[in-house]
C-alpha positions as CSV (number, residue, x, y, z in Angstrom):
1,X,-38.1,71.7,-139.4
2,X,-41.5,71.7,-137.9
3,X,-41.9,74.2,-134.7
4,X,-43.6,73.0,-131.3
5,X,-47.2,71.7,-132.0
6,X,-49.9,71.9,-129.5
7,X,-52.1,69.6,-128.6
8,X,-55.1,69.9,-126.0
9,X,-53.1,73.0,-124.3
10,X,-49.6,71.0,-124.4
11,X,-46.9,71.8,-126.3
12,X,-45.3,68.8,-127.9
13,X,-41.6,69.3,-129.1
14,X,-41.1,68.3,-133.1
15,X,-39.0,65.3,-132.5
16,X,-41.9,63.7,-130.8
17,X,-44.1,64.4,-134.1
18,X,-41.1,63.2,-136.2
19,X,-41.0,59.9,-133.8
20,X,-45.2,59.5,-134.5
21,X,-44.7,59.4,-138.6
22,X,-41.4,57.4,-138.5
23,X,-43.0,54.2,-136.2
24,X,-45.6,52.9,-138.9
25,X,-42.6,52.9,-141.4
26,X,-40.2,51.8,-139.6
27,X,-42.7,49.1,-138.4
28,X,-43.5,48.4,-141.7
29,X,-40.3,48.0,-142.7
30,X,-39.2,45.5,-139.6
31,X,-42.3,43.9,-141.0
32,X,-40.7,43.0,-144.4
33,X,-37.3,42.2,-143.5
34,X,-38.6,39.5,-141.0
35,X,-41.2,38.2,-143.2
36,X,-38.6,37.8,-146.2
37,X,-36.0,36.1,-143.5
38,X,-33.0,38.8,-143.7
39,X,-33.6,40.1,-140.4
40,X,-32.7,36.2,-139.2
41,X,-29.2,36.4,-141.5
42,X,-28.1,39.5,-139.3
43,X,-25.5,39.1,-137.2
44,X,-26.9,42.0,-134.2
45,X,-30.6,42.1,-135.0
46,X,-31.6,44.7,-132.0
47,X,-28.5,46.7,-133.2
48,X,-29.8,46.6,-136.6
49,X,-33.4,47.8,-136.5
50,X,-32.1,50.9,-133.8
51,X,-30.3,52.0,-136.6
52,X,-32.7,51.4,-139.1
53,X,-34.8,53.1,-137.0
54,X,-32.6,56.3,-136.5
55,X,-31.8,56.1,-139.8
56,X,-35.7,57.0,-140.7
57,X,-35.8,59.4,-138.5
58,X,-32.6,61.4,-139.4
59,X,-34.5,61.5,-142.9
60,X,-37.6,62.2,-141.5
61,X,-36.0,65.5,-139.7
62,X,-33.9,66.3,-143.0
63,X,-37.2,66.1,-146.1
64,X,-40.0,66.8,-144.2
């Protein structure tokens, strides 16, 4: 678990820094699934990529 990390005098918490490195995957990944055409076969699409999303970051907070 990283600890607080400044930037320019402010004090960012570590969820924010795990939040930066999980978008471009998780972007990446939303990327894929529309271009392939499962996101379209999903019942709940918004419901899917939040927890796609939280999913990347809960892994994100436990390996990194």
């Amino acid at each position: 678990m990283l600890s607080e990390v400044a930037v320019a005098g402010a004090l960012l918490p570590p969820l924010f820094v795990y939040v930066l490195f999980t978008m471009p995957l998780f972007l990446l990944l939303r990327w894929l699934l529309v271009r392939s055409g499962v996101l379209a076969r999903i019942w709940h699409p918004g419901l899917f990529e939040f927890s796609l999303s939280l999913s990347l970051l809960a892994l994100m907070v436990l390996y990194v």
